[in-house]
C-alpha positions in Angstrom: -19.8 -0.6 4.6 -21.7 2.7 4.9 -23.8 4.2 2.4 -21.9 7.7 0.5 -23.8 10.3 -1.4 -24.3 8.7 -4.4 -26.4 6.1 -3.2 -29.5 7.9 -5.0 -28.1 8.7 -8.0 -28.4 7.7 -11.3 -31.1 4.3 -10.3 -28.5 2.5 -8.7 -30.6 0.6 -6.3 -32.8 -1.0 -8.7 -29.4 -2.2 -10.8 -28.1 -3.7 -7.5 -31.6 -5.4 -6.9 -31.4 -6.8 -10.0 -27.7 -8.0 -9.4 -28.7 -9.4 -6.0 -31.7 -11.3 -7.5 -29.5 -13.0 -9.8 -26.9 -14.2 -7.5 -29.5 -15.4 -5.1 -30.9 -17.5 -7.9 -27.9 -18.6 -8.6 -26.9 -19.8 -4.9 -28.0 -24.0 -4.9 -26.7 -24.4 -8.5 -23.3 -22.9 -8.1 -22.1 -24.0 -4.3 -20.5 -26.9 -5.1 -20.0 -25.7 -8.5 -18.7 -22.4 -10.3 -20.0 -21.1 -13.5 -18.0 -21.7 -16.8 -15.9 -18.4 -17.7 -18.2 -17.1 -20.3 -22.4 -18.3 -20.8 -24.0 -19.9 -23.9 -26.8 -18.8 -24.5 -26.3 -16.1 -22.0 -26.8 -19.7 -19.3 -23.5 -20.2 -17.3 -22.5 -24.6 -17.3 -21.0 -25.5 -13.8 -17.9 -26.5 -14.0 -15.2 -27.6 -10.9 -13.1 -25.1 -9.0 -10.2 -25.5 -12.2 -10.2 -22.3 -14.2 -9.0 -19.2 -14.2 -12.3 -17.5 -13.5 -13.7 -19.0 -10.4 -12.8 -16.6 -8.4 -15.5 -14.1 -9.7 -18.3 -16.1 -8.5 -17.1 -16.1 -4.7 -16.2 -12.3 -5.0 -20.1 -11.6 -5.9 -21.3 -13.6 -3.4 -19.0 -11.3 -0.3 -19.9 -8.4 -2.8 -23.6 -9.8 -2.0 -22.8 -10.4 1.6 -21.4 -7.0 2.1 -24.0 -4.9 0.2 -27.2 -6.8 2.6 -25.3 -8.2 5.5 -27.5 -11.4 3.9 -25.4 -14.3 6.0 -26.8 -16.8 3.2 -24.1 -15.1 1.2 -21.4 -15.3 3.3 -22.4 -19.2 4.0 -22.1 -20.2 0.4 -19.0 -18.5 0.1 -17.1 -19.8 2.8 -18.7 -23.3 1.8 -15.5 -22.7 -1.4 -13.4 -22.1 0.7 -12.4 -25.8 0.7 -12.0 -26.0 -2.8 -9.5 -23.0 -2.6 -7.2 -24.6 -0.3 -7.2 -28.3 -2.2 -6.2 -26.6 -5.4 -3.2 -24.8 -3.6 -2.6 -27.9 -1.6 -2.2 -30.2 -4.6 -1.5 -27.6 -7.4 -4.3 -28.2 -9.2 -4.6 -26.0 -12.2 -1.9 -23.4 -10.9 0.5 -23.0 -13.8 -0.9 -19.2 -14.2 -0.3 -16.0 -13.1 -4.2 -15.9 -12.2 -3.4 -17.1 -8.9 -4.1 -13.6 -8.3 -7.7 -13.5 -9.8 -8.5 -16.2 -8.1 -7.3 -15.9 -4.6 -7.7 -12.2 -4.0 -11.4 -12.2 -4.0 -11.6 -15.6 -2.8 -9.4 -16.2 0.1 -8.2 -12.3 0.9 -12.0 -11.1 0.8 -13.0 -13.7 3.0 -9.9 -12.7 5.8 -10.5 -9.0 5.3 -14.2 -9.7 6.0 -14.1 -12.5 8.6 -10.7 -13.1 9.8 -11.0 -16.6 8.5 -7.4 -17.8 9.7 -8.0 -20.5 6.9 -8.5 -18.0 4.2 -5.2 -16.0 5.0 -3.0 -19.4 5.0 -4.7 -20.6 1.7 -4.2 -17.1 0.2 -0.4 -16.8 1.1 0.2 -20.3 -0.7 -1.0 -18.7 -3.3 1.5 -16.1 -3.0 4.1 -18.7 -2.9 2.8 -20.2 -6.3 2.8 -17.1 -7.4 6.2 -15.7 -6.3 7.5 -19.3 -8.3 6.5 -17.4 -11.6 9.1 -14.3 -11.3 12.1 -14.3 -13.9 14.8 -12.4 -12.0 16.6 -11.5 -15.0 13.9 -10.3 -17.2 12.1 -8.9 -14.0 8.4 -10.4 -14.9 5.9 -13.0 -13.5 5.5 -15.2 -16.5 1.6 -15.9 -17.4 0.6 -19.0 -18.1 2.0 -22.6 -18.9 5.1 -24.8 -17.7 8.0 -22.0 -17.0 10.4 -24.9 -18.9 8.6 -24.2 -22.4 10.2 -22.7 -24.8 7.0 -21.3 -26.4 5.3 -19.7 -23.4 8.5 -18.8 -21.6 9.1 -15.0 -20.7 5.6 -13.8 -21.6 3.9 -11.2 -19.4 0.3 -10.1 -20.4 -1.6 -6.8 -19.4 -3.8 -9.0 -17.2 -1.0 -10.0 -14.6 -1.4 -6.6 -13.3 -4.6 -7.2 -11.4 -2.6 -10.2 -9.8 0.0 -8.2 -8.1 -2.0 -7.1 -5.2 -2.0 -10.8 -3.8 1.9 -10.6 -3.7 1.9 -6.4 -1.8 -0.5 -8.2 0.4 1.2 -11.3 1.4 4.3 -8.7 2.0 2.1 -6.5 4.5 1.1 -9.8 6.0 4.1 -11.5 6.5 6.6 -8.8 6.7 8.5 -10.1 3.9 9.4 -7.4 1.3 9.7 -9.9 -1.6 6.9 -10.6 -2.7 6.2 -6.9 -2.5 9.6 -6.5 -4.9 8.4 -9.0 -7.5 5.3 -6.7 -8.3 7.4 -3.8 -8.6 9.3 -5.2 -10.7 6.8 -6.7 -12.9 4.6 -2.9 -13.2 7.8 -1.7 -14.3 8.9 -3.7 -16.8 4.8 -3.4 -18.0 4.9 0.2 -17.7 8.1 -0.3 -20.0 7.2 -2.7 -22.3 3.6 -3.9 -22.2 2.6 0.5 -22.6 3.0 2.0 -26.3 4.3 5.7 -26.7 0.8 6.6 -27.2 -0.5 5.0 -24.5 -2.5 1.8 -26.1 -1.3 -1.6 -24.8 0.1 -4.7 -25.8 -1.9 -7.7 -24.8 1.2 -9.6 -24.7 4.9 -9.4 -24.4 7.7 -11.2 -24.4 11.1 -11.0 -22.3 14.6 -13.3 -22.6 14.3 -14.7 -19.7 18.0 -15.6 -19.7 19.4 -12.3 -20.3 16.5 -10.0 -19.6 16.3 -8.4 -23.1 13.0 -7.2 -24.4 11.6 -9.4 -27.3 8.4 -8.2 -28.8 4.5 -7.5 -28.4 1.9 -9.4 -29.7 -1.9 -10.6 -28.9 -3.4 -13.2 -28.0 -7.5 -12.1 -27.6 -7.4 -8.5 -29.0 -7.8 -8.0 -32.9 -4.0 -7.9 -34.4 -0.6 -7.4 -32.3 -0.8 -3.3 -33.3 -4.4 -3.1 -32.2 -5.4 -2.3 -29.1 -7.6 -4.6 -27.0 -10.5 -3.1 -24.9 -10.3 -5.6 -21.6 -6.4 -5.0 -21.7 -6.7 -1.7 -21.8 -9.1 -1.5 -19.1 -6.7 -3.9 -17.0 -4.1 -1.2 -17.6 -6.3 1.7 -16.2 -7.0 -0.3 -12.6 -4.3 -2.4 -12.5 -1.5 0.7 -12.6 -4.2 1.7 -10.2 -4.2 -1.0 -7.4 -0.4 -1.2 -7.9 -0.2 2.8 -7.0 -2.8 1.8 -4.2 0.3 0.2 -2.7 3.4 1.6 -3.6 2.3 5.1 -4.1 4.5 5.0 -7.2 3.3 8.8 -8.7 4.0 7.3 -12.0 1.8 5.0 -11.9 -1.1 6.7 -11.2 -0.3 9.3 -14.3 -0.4 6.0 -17.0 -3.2 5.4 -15.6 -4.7 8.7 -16.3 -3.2 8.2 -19.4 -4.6 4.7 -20.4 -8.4 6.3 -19.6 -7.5 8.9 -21.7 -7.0 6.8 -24.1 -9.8 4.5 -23.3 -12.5 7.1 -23.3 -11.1 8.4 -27.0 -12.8 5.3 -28.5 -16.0 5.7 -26.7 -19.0 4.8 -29.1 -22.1 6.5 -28.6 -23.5 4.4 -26.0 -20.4 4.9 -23.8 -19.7 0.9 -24.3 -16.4 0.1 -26.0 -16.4 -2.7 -29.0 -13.6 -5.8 -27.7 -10.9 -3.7 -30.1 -10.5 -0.5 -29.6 -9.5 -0.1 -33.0 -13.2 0.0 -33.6 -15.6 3.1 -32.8 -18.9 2.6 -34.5 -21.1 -0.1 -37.0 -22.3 -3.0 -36.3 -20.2 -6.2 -37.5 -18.1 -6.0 -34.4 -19.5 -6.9 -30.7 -18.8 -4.8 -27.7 -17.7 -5.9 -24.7 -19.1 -5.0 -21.7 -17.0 -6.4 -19.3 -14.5 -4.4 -20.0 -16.4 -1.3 -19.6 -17.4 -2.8 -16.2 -13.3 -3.4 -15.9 -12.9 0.5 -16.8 -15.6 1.1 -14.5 -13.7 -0.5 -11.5 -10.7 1.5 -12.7 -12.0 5.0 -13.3 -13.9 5.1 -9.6 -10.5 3.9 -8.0 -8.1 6.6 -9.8 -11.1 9.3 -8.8 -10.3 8.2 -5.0 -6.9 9.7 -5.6 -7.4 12.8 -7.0 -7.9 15.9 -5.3 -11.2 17.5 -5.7 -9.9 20.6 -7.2 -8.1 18.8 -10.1 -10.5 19.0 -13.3 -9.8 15.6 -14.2 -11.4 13.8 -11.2 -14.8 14.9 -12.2 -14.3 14.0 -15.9 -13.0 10.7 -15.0 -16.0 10.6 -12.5 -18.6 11.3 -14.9 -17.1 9.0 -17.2 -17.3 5.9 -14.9 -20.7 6.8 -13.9 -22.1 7.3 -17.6 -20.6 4.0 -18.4 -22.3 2.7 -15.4 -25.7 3.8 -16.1 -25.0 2.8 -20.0 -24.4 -0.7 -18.6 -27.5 -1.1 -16.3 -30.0 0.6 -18.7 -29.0 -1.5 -21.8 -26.9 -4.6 -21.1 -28.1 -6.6 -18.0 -30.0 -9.8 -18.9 -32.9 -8.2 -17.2 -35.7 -9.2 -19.8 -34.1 -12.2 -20.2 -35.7 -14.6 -18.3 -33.7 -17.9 -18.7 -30.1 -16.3 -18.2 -28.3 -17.2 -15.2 -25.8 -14.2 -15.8 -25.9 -10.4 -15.0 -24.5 -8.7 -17.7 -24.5 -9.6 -21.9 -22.7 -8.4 -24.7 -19.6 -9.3 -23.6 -16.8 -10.8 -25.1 -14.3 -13.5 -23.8 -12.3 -14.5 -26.7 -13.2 -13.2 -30.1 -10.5 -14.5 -32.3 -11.0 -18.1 -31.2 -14.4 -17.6 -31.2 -15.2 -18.0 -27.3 -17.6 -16.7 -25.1 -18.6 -13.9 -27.9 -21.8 -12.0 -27.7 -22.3 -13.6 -24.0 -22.0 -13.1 -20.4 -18.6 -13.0 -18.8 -18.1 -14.4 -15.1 -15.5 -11.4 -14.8 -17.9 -9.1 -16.1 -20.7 -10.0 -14.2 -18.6 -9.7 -11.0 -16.6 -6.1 -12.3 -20.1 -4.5 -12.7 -21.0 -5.9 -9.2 -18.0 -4.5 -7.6 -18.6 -0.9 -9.5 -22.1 -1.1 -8.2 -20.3 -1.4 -4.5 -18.4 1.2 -5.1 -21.3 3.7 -5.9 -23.5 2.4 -3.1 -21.0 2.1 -0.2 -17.7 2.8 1.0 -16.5 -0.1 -0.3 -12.9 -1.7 1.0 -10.8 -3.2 -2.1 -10.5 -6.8 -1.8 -7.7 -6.4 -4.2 
């Protein structure tokens, strides 16, 4: 990756030292392990290569590789491999539309980076897994649970847009345009359904899968079903993104603009948004910096689209950066000492009362990425 112009501005290299010296330390405890989705205590368990979130552990540590050419990185890193191919192999934990979380910056980073032959196989089983998720008739990649019950059946979440890219991959790969017609068809029926009139999101919604009617909306992490929930709405803003990355779709790039529009409405003072977006100030709620790091990710990758003459690429630029700084002046677990993560005050799952006030694998790896992004022509693993 080479070094752009912004590599000197705003005290990015001492936020990326930081990130690196935390990995590093992090290297003989999770090789044969991964780190729980959220910390207690702001210290990560190890858990086996079984949840949604591993993934974001093996993307820091080719973000790592990438950013120092440090081949200890890339070692540990391929050492998972293994683990990504047994779970494929004897669908372990794959009833989930995060087969695009995890195998994107797991398998795909390591082919993009190494060529691993491995790595590509591994990653298009995935696809396959994947690709067993589409509804025809309602259009949508279901998200989670056995695609026989009743009570997860025909739900598509905000979050299954950053899984797409696994599927317009496996197309470019392969040469076979359905995988690449199943995400299409699931951004539509998001930009459709899962996208209010005034551009908030619904965490959740759900299709007949029978008949392909549209149900209804609901949540599942953010604060009620009208509410808007911050991660969501910062999956909106890059997934539409990555999606337009692919298809060049011109209307996807414009709810994007549209969902940071939003999102940067409901900015507190600090540039951090609280887990709801229905909240803007005081302190009985938490924020959630992970999905500012999300947001981040997002706002830098819409920027890369715009012409420089349009208005709205530096305000969008601006924005990403001030969050940035925001994030590494005032929410790494820098002066704390016994944390195994990278970045606190985040929230995983506030109404059932999980991973709140904490570190968040996803964020952790999200502020990584956005760090990459501002230090070095970064390539999208996504």
């Amino acid at each position: 990756m080479q070094t752009n112009a912004m590599t000197n501005d705003g005290g990015y290299g001492q936020a990326v030292q930081f990130a690196l010296e935390r990995i590093h330390h992090n290297l003989s405890t999770f090789t044969g392990l991964f780190p729980a989705p959220a910390s207690e205590s702001l210290v990560y368990a190890g858990i086996v290569n079984e949840d949604w979130t591993a993934s974001f552990w093996t993307g820091q540590l080719w973000l790592a590789y990438e950013l120092t050419g440090d081949e200890e990185y890339r070692a540990v890193a391929e050492r998972q491999l293994p683990s990504y191919k047994k779970r494929v192999e004897e669908r372990i934990a794959v009833d989930t539309h995060d087969l695009g979380f995890l195998y994107s910056l797991s398998a795909v980073a390591e082919y993009r980076i190494t060529g691993n032959q491995e790595a590509r196989a591994a990653a298009l089983k995935a696809a396959d897994l994947l690709a067993e998720r589409y509804f025809a008739k309602a259009g949508i990649i279901q998200a989670w649970g056995d695609l026989n019950d009743p009570e997860q059946c025909g739900r598509m979440i905000i979050d299954c847009l950053m899984n797409l890219p696994l599927l317009y991959w496996a197309s470019e790969e392969t040469g076979n345009g359905q995988y690449a017609a199943m995400a299409r068809s699931h951004v539509k029926q998001s930009a459709a359904y899962l996208v209010r009139p005034d551009f908030t999101t619904y965490h959740t919604y759900y299709m007949d899968v029978q008949t392909g009617e549209p149900k209804y909306g609901n949540t599942h992490q953010g604060y009620a079903d009208d509410s808007c929930w911050a991660r969501g709405q910062a999956w909106g803003i890059y997934g539409f993104m990555l999606s337009y990355a692919y298809s060049r779709d011109e209307t996807l790039l414009g709810l994007s603009k549209s969902l940071a529009d939003y999102f940067l409405t409901r900015l507190p003072e600090d540039g951090i948004v609280y887990w709801d977006l229905v909240f803007t100030e005081g302190i009985e709620q938490e924020k959630d910096s992970s999905a500012a790091a999300i947001a981040v990710c997002g706002l830098l990758e819409l920027v890369k689209y715009l012409p420089k003459a349009d208005p709205d690429r530096l305000r969008y630029e601006q924005a990403a950066l001030t969050m940035l700084s925001s994030l590494s002046e005032n929410y790494t677990t820098q002066d704390d000492s016994a944390s195994n993560g990278i970045l606190k005050h985040a929230v995983y799952n506030k109404p059932r009362g999980m991973g709140v006030d904490e570190c968040t694998i996803w964020g952790d790896y999200f502020y990584v990425e956005a760090l990459a992004r501002v230090m070095t022509e970064w390539r999208l693993y996504w």
